[in-house]
C-alpha positions as CSV (number, residue, x, y, z in Angstrom):
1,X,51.3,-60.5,-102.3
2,X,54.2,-58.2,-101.3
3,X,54.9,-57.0,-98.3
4,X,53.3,-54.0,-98.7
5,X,50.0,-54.6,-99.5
6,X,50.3,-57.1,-96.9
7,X,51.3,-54.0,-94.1
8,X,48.4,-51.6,-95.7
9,X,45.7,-55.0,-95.1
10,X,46.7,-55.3,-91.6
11,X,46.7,-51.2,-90.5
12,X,42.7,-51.4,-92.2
13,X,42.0,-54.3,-90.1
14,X,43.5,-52.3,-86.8
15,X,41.6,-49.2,-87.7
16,X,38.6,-51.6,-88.0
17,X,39.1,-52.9,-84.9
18,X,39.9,-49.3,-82.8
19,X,36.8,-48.3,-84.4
20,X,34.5,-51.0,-83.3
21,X,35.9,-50.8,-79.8
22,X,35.3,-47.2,-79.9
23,X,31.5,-47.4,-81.0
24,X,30.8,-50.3,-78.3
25,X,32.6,-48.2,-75.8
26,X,29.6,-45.3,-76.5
27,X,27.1,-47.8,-76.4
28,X,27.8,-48.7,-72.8
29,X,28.3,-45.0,-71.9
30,X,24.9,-44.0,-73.6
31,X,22.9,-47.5,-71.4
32,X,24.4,-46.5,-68.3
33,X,23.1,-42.9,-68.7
34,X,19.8,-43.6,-69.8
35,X,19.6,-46.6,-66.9
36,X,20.4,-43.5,-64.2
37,X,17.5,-41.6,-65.4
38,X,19.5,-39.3,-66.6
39,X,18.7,-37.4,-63.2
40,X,21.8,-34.7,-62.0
41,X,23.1,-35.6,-58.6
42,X,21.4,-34.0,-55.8
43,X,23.7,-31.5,-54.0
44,X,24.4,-32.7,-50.1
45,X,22.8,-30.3,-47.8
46,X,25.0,-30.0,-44.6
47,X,23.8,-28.6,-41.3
48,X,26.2,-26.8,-39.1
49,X,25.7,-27.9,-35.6
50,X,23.3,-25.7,-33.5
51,X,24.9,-23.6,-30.8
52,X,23.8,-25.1,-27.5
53,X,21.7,-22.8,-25.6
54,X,23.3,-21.7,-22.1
55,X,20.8,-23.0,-19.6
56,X,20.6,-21.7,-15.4
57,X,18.7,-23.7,-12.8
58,X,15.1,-21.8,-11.4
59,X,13.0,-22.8,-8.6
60,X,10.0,-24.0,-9.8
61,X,7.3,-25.4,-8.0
62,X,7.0,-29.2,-8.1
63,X,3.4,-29.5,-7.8
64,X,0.1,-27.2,-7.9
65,X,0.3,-25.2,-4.4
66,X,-3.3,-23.6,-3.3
67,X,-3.6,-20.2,-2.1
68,X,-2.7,-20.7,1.6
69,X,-0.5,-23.3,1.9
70,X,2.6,-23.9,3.8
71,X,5.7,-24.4,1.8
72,X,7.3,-27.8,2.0
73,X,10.7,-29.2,0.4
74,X,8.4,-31.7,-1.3
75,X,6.8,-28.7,-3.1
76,X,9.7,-27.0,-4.7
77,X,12.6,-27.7,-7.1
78,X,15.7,-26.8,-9.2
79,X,14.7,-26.4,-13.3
80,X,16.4,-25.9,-16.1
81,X,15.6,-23.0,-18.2
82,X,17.7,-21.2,-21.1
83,X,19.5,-18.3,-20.0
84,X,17.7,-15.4,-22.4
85,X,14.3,-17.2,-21.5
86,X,14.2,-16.6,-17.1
87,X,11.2,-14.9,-16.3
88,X,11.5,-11.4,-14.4
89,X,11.4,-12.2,-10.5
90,X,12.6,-15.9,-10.5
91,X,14.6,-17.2,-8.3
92,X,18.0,-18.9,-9.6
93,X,20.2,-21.0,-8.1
94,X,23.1,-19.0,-9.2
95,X,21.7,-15.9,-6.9
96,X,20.1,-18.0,-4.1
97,X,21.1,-21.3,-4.2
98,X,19.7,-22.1,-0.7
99,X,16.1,-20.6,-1.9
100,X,14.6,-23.9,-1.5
101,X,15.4,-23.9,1.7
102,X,15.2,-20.7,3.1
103,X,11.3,-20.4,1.6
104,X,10.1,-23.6,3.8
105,X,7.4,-22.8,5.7
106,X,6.3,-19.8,3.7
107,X,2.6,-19.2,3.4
108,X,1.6,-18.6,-0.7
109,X,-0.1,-15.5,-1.3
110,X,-1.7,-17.1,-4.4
111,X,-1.6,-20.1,-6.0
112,X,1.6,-21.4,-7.7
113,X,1.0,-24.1,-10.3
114,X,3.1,-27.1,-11.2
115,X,6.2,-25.6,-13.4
116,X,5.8,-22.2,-12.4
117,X,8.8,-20.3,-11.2
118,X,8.7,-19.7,-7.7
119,X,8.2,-16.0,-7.0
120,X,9.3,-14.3,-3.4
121,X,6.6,-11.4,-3.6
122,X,4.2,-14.6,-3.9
123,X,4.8,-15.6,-0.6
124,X,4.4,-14.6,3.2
125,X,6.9,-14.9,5.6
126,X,4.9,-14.3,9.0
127,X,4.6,-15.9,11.7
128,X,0.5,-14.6,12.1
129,X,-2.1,-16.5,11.4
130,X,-3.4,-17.2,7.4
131,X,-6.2,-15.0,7.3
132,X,-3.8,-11.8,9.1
133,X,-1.4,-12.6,6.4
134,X,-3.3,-12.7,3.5
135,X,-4.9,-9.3,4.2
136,X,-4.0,-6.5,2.7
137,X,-2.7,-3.6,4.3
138,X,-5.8,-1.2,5.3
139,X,-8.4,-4.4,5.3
140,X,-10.7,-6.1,8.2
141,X,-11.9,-9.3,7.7
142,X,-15.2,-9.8,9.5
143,X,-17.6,-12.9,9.7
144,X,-20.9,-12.7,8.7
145,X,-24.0,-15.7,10.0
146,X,-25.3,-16.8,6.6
147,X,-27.3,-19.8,5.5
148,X,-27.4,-22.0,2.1
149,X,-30.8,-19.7,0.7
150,X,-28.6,-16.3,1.7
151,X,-25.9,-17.7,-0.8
152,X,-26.9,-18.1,-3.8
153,X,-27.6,-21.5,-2.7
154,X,-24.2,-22.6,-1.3
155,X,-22.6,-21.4,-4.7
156,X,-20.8,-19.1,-3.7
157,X,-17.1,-20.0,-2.6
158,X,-14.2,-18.0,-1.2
159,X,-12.4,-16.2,-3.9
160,X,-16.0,-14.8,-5.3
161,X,-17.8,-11.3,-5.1
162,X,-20.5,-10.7,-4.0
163,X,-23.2,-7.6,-2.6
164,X,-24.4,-7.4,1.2
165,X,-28.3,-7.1,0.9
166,X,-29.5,-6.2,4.7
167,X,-33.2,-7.7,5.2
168,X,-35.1,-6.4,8.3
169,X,-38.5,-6.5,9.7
170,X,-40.5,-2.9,9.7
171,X,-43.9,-2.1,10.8
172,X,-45.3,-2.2,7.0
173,X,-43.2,-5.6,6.7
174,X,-39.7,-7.0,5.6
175,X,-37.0,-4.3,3.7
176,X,-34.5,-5.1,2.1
177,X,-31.6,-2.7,0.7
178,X,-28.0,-3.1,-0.6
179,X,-25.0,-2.2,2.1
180,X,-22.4,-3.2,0.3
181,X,-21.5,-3.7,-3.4
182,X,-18.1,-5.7,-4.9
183,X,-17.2,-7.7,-1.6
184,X,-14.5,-10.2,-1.9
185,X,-15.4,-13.1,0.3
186,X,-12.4,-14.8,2.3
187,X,-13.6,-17.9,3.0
188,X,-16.5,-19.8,4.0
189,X,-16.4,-21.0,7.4
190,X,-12.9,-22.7,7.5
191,X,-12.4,-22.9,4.0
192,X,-10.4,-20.9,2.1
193,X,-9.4,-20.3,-1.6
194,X,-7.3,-22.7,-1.7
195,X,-9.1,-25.5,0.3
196,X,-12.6,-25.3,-1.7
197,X,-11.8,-28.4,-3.1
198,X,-11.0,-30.7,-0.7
199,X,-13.8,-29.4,2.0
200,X,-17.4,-29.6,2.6
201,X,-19.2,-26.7,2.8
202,X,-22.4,-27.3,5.3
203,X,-25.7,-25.6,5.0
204,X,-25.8,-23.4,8.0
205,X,-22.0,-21.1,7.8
206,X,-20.1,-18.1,8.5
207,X,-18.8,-16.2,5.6
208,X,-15.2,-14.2,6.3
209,X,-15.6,-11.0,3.9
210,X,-12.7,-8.4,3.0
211,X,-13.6,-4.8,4.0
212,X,-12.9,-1.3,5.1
213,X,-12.5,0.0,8.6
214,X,-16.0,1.7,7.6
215,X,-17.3,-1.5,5.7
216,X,-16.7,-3.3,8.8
217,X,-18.9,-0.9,10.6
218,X,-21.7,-1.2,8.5
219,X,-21.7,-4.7,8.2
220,X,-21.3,-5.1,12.2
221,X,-24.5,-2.6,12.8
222,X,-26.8,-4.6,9.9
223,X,-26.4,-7.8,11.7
224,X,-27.8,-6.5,15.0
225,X,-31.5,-4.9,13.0
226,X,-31.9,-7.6,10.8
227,X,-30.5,-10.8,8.5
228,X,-27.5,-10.0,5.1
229,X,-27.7,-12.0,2.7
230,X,-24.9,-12.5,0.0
231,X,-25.7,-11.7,-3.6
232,X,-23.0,-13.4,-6.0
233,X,-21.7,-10.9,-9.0
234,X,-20.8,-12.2,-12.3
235,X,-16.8,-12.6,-12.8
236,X,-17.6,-9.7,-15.3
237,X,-18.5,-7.5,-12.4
238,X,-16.0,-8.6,-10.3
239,X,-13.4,-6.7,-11.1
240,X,-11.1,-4.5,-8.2
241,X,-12.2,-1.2,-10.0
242,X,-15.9,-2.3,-10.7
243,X,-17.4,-0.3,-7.9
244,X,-16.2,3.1,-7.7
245,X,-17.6,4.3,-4.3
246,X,-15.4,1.2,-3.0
247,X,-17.7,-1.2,-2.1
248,X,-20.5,1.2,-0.2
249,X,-24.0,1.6,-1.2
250,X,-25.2,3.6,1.4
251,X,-25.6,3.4,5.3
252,X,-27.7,1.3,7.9
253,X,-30.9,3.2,9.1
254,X,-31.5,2.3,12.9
255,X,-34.2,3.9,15.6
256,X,-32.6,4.6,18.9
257,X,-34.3,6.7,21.4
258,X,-36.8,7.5,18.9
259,X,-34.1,9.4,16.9
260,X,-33.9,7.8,13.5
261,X,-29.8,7.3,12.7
262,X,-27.8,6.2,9.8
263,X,-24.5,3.7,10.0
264,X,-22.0,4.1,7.9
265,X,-23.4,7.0,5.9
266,X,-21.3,9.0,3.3
């Protein structure tokens, strides 16, 4: 064999070899892609960081406070709440940061639950008794004698409305007739609002009820001719607006001198 032939033999058996590296090469390439699923990469979602929310410290109340009570450091505190979220009338610390303090001893003119900002128009800075500060401008607050059968059976509880139904003795018998319609009732003997539950109402009580100067008459003259009685309205009823004539049925019929007379009359 010459030298040629020989040369030509060994470039087929290089070509031969290329080649069969080539072919195994596509075979691994072709496993590998089928053994991935042949799935395309899922893209890599990243989340910009959230802007943090600029937060001011509000006075909140630390626990429920009744209607009534006296404001203690124990009942109030500093929270956190975002900026664009403070409700209207809260107190911050930025404004008043001596709020806390300065509201000790204030009376609540409702009650404030656990959470709840603090407000200043919700509170009384007097001091007057409760009851005096409770009342609003223009109102009495009279007692009236009533027992457990006069009140709806000792269901009704300060807070409630109710109608003053005079009964009185006549020479035909007993007659009864409404006074006074849509009467908030104060408290019930020493109990207020805000004290129903932690007090025990007794059977025989005095009922404290919110009324006119006029009302006040009324109610004052009925308890001299005969016995009230307190009828409870439904919470439907018992709205500030639900009597129109504010509060007044009509007047107190009384004999004096044999000259027959009407309290309170319109």
């Amino acid at each position: 064999m010459c030298a040629l032939e020989y040369w030509v033999l060994v470039m087929k058996i290089a070509r031969i070899f290329v080649l069969a590296i080539a072919v195994a090469a596509g075979i691994i390439a072709f496993r590998m892609v089928m053994m991935s699923g042949n799935k395309p990469a899922e893209p890599q979602i990243v989340q910009a960081p959230a802007a943090e929310q600029t937060k001011t410290q509000v006075l909140v109340a630390q626990r429920d406070i009744p209607l009534g009570a006296k404001l203690t450091a124990d009942d109030m505190s500093w929270a956190k709440w975002p900026e664009d979220a403070v409700p209207f009338g809260a107190v911050t610390k930025e404004a008043s940061p001596l709020a806390n303090e300065e509201y000790e001893g204030r009376i609540a003119r409702a009650p404030i639950f656990a959470g709840e900002p603090v407000r200043p128009e919700r509170l009384i800075n007097t001091d007057k008794g409760f009851m005096a500060a409770i009342l609003p401008k223009g109102k009495r607050a009279i007692a009236v004698s009533v027992e457990a059968e006069t009140t709806a059976g000792g269901f009704i509880l300060p807070g409630d409305k109710v109608d003053l139904i005079l009964t009185r003795k006549s020479d035909t018998g007993a007659l009864s007739e409404t006074i006074l319609e849509n009467i908030r009732v104060l408290a019930i003997d020493s109990t207020t609002a805000g004290e129903q539950d932690q007090k025990n109402l007794s059977p025989k009580r005095t009922a404290t009820l919110e009324l006119t100067l006029p009302q006040s008459e009324v109610v004052a003259q009925s308890q001299q001719i005969g016995t009230i009685a307190l009828a409870l309205r439904s919470a439907q009823d018992s709205a500030d607006d639900a009597d129109d004539e504010g509060g007044r049925r009509r007047g107190v019929s009384y004999v004096k001198y044999g000259v027959t007379s009407q309290a309170g009359a319109q």
